[in-house]
N, C-alpha and C positions, 0 to 999 in steps of 0.2 A: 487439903480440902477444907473449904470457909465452912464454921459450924455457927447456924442460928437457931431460933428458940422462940415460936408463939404458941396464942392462944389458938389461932385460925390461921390452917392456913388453905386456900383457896386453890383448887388444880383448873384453872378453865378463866381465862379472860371476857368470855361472852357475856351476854344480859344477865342469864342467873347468876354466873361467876362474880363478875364484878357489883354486883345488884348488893350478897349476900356478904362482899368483902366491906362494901361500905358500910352496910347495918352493921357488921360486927365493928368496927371500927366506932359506930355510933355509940354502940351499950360498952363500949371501953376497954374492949379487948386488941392485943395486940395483934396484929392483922399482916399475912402476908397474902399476895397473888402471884400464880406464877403463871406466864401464859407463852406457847411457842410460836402464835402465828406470825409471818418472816416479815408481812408487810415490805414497802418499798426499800430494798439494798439492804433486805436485811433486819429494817429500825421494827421495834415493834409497835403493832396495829392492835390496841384494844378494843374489844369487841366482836372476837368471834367469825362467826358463818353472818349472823345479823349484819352486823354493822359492817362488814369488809364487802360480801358475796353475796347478801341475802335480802333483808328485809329491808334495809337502806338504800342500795345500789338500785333495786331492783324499782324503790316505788319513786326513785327521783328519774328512771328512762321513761318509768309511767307516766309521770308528770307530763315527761318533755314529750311524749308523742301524744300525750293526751292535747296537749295547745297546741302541735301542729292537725292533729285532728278536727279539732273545735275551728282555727283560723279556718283548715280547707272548707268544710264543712256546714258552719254554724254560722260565720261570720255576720254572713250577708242578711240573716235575719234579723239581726240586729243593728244595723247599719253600717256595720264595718267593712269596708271594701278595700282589699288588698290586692296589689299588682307583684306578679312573680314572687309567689310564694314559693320558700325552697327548705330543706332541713337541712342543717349543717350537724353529720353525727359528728362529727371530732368536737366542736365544742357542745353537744350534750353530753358526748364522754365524759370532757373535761368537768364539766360541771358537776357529773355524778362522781369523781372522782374528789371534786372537793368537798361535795358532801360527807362522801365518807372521812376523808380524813379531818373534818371539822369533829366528827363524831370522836375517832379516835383520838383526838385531843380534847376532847371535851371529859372522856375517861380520865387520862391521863390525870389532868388538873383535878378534877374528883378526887384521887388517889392522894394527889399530893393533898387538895385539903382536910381529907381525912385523913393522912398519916397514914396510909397505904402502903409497906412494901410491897414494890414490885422486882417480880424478878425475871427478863426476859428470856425463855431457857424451855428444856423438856423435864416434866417430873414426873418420875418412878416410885415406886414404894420398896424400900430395901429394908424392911420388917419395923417391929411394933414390943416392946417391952412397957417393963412400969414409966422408963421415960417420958413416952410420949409415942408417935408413931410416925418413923424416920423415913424421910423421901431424899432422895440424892436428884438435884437438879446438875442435867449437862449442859451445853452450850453456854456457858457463862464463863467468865473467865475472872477467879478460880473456880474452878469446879466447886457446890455449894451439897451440902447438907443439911438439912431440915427437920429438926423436930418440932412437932405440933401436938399439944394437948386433943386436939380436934382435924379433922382434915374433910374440907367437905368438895367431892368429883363434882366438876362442871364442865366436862369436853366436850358436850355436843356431839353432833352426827357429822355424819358427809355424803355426800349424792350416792346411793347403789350402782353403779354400770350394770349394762345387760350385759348377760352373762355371756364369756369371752369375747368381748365387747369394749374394749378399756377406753376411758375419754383420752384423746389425744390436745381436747381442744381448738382444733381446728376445724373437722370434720365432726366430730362425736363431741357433744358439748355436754357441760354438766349445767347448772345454772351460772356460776363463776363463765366458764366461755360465753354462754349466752348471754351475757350481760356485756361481752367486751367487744364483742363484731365490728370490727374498725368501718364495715358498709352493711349496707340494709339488703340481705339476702332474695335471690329471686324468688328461690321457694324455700321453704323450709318445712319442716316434718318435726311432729313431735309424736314422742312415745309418751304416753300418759297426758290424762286428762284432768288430772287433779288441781291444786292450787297454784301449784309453781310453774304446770306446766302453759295451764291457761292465761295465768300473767304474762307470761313472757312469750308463751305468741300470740298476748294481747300487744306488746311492745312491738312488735315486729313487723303484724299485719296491717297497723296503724300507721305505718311508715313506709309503708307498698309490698310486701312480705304477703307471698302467697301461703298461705299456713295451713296444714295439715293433721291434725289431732287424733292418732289413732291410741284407743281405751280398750281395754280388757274386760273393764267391769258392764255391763249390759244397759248400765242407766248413767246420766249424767249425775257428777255432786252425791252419791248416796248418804252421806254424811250428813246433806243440808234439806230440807223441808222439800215433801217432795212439787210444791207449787212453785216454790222460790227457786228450787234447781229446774224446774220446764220453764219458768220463763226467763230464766238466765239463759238456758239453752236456745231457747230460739230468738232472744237479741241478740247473745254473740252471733250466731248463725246470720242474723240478716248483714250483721258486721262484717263479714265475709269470715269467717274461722270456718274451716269442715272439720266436722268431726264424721269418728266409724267408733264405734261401738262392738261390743264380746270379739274382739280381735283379738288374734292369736299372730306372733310374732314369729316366723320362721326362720329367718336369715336375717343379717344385717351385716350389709360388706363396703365398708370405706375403699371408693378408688380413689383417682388421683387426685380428683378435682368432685367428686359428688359420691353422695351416700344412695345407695341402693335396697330398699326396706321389702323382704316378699312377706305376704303376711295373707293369712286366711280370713274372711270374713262372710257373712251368711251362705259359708259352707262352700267361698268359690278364692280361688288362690288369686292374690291379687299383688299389685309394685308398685310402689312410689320410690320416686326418683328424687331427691332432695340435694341442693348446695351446701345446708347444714342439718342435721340431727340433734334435735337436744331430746337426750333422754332423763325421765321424771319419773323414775316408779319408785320415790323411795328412797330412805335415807337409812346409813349404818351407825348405830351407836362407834362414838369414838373413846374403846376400851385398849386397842392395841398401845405397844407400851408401856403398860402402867403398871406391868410387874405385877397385877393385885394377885397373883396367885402367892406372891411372898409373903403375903398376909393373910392368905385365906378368902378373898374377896369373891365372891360367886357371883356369876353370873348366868344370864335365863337363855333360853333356846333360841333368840337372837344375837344373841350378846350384849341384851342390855343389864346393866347392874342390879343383880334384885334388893330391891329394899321394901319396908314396911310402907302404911300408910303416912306415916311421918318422915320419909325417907332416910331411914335408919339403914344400912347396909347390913350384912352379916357378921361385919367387923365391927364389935365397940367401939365409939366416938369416931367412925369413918360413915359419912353420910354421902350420896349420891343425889342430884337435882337436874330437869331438863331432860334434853334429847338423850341422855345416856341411864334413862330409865324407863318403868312403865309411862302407859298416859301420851297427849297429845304432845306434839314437837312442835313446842308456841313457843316465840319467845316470852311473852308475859306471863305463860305457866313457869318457863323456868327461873323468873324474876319473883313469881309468885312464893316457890318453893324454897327458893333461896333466902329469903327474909324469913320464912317461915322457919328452916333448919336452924339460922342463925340464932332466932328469937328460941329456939325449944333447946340449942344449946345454954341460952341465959337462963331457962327456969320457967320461961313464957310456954303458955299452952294456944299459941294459933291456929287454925284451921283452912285450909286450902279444899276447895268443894270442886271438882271437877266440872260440876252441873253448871255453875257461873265463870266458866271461862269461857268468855265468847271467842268465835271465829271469823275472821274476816278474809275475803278473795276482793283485791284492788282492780278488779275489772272497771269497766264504763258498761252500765251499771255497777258498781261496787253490792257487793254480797258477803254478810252477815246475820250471823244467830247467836245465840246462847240459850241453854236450859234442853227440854226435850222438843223431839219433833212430832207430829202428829201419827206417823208411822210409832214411835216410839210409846207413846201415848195409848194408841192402839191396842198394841199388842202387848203393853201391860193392864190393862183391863183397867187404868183408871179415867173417871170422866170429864171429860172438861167441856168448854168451850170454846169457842174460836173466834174472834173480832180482824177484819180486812178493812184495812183503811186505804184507796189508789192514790196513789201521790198525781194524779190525773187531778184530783178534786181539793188541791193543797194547793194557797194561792202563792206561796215562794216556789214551788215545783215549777208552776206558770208563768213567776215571773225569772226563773230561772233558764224556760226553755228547756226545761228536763223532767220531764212528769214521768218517763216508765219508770212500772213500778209499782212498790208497795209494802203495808206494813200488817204483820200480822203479830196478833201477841194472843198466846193458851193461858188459859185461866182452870181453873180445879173448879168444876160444876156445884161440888158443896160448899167448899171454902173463900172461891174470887180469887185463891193467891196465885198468884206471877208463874206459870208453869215452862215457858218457852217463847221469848219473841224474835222474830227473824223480818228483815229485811232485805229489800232489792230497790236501790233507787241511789240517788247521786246523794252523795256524806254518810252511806251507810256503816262503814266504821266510827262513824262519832254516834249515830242517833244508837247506836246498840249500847250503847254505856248505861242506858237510861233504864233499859230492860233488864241489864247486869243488878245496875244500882237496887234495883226492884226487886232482884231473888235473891241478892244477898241481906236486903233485910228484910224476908219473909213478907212484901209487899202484894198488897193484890192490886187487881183491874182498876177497883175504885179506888183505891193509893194515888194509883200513873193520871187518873181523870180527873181525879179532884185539886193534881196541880195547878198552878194558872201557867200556861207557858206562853213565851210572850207573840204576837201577832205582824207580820206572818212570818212562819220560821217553819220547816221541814219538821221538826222536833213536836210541830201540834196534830204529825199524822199517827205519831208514837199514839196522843193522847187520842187520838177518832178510835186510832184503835181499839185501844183498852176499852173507852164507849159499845164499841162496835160487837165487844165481847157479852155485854150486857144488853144488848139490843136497843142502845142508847145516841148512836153517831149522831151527829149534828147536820156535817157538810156532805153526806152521801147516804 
């Protein structure tokens, strides 16, 4: 067995994984990654659930059914007239398919110019002395062993199945099948109504996909503002999506050619009949493997790795980041965490605020927030204000032909500072950055207003808003 020897070494090729292997690599430490996803024939695919099956794949089919959307759709308002419009999924596949693996070579060369060992393979922890703390990677050839001054977990999660339930992939999809559908299903049914599942049969219904969304939870988004999630719910709605609501899941039986769903709802037993199932409730930290009990490594009542606020594990110099912790299952939170462990390994005191990591759902409408919501707000007894700014009265919204929508940003009624802005409208993951930028440096209302931003741009309904907080709006 091959014996090596770093500063860091990285368990997780994902956004955090490889995020935290470059910073280390930056502050000059010796760096290794070791990651086992099989990618095509085998070769390895940096980058995770994101960049393979997730946040990549996912928002280049959104694209591609977003334009065929907009052509069928939109065209004609603007002068465009097209004869025999048609989708060809094979080469949107194709095309999703080179995005990712652009990504995944885009890692790779990362690696090499920071001086990145990589190592393609699975790693274990096979215990921890004054050495260092030893992991035995397999699938390599030779067999490798590893000690690391540092080791910091970055596996990631993977889809939940309903229970006795297992994805086959062709019937029973996880997000990974539902992203490969070699044709555009008659009907389709999804379990869960959250972010992953409303993306993807936003991809589907857009494409002729009769889509079904059955939820457990009582209200749509509870996560997100309760204005921003009612009018996300009734544009998808007029989009054709159905959603049902406090559903209870009874049965779920793959036959030969369709899925069969019995399920309860306002107290009356009901069935849906579906060609594909993608089930969405939910993602499992990805702990199996890892031997950590050879080290003592604990883990919490889901299986995710407990660590401190600094993501410190249980085990000295073994730190945990990402889906395979507490906290949200973002990639840019575990990009966040990961820079951050690496830096607090060099001596650095960073800080990672949960309250400024925004969230985004890639729908049409696109939906975004970061900070508190007003339910939130509420029921901690502090006071704020509220400014609404309609991208109705935003003159790029109009000259975009996409005005649903809107922008709301909370302010702290004694202070003005930046309490929570959330968004619904077209570019809403770029306009939230603004709102980020704003609470991370303890920004107020009149900060965002007294920008000049330039004219016309979606980015001046941020500032109505912020106005709007003060009783100040200009254009509404």
């Amino acid at each position: 067995m091959s014996e090596h020897s770093f500063d860091v070494l990285v368990i997780g090729g994902g956004p955090g994984g490889y995020t935290a292997a470059i910073r280390a690599a930056q502050l000059g430490m010796r760096v290794a990654c070791v990651d086992s996803w099989p990618g095509d024939s085998g070769k390895p695919a940096l980058g995770g659930t994101c960049t393979n099956v997730g946040c990549i794949p996912s928002k280049a089919l959104l694209q591609s059914s977003e334009y065929f959307e907009i052509a069928s759709s939109h065209f004609e308002d603007h002068g465009v007239r097209l004869k025999e419009l048609a989708f060809d999924i094979a080469q949107a596949q194709r095309r999703k398919e080179g995005v990712v693996r652009k990504n995944n070579e885009g890692i790779s060369y990362l690696f090499r110019k920071n001086k990145v060992t990589f190592f393609h393979g699975h790693a274990a922890f096979t215990g921890r002395d004054s050495a260092g703390v030893h992991v035995a990677i397999s699938g390599t050839s030779p067999a490798l062993d590893v000690t690391a001054e540092n080791v910091i977990i970055a596996t990631g999660s993977r889809p939940r199945p309903f229970p006795d339930v297992p994805f086959d992939e062709r019937l029973i999809l996880s997000n990974d099948g539902a992203l490969r559908l070699p044709t555009v299903p008659k009907r389709l049914g999804v379990i869960g109504a959250g972010v992953i599942g409303v993306e993807l049969g936003s991809v589907w219904r857009r494409l002729g996909a009769d889509v079904t969304l059955l939820e457990a939870q009582p209200v749509f988004l509870p996560m997100a503002d309760e204005e921003v999630a009612a009018e996300a719910l009734k544009v998808l709605g007029k989009q054709g999506l159905r959603f049902e609501f406090s559903v209870q899941i009874d049965s779920v039986n793959a036959r030969r050619d369709d899925v069969v769903v019995q399920y309860t709802s306002q107290s009356q037993s009901r069935e849906l009949v579906c060609d594909h199932l993608i089930v969405s409730i939910g993602r499992i930290p990805n702990t199996d493997g890892l031997a950590g009990e050879s080290i003592g490594l604990a883990l919490d009542g889901r299986g995710a790795i407990e660590v401190d606020s600094e993501c410190r594990t249980t085990v000295d110099k073994v730190w945990a980041i990402g889906d395979v912790v507490r906290g949200p299952m973002l990639a840019h939170k575990a990009e966040a965490e990961g820079v951050a462990a690496v830096e607090r390994i060099a001596g650095q005191k960073p800080e990672v605020d949960f309250k400024t990591i925004p969230s985004v759902i890639y729908t049409h409408p696109e939906v975004a927030w970061v900070g508190w919501t007003e339910a939130e707000l509420r029921a901690s007894g502090l006071t704020y204000r509220a400014g609404i700014f309609p991208l109705l009265a935003n003159g790029r919204a109009r000259a975009l032909g996409d005005i649903t929508g809107f922008v709301k940003v909370l302010a702290d009624a004694r202070t003005d500072r930046v309490l929570g802005v959330h968004v619904i409208g077209p570019h809403a993951s770029e306009l939230i950055t603004e709102g980020t930028m704003a609470m991370e440096f303890r920004g107020t209302a009149e900060d965002i207003a007294a920008v000049t931003h330039p004219h016309p741009t979606l980015a001046e309904a941020v500032k109505e808003a912020a106005l709007a907080s003060n009783g100040r709006a200009i254009n509404f």
